[in-house]
C-alpha positions in Angstrom: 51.9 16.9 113.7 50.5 19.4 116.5 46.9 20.0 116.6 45.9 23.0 118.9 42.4 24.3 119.5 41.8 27.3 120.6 38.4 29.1 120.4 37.3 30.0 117.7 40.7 29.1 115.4 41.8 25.5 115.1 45.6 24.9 113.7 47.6 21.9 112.3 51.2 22.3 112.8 53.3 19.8 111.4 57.1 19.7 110.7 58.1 20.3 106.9 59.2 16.9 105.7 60.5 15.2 102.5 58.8 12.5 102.1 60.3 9.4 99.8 59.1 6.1 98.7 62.0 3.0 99.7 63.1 2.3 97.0 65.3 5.1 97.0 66.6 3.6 100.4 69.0 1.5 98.7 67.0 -1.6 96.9 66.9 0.5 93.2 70.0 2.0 90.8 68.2 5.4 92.6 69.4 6.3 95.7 68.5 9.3 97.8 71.5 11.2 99.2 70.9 12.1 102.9 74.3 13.7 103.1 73.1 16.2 100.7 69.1 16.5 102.3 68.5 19.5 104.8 67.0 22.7 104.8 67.6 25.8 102.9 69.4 28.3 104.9 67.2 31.8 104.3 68.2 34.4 106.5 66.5 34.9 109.7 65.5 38.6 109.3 64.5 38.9 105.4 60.8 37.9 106.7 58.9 35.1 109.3 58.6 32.1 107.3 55.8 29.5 108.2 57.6 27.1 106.2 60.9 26.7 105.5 62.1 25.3 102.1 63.9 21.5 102.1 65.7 19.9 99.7 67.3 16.6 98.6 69.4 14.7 95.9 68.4 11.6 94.4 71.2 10.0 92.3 71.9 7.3 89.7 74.7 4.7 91.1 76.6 3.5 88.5 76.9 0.1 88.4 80.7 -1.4 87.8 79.4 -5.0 86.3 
């Protein structure tokens, strides 16, 4: 995060983030699919986003046992 004081307006800038507990790291069934994490791809001139929209896949792994 950024923090910027300026005057009279104070602002928090911070990158948008996903944030997930471990166990979806590889120690569960539940896995989280960083391949298929990102961000939404809006296009650049429908309007100035503050934010942009992100994504990810968690998935059940099968186990073959």
């Amino acid at each position: 995060p950024y923090f910027h004081k300026n005057g009279k307006i104070t602002r928090w800038r911070t990158f948008d983030q996903i944030i997930f507990s471990s166990a979806f790291l590889g120690h569960t069934e539940w896995h989280l699919n960083e391949d298929l994490t990102g961000i939404l791809d809006i296009e650049k001139d429908l309007k100035i986003f503050d934010h942009f929209p992100v994504y990810g896949v968690i998935e059940k792994v099968q186990s073959h046992g």
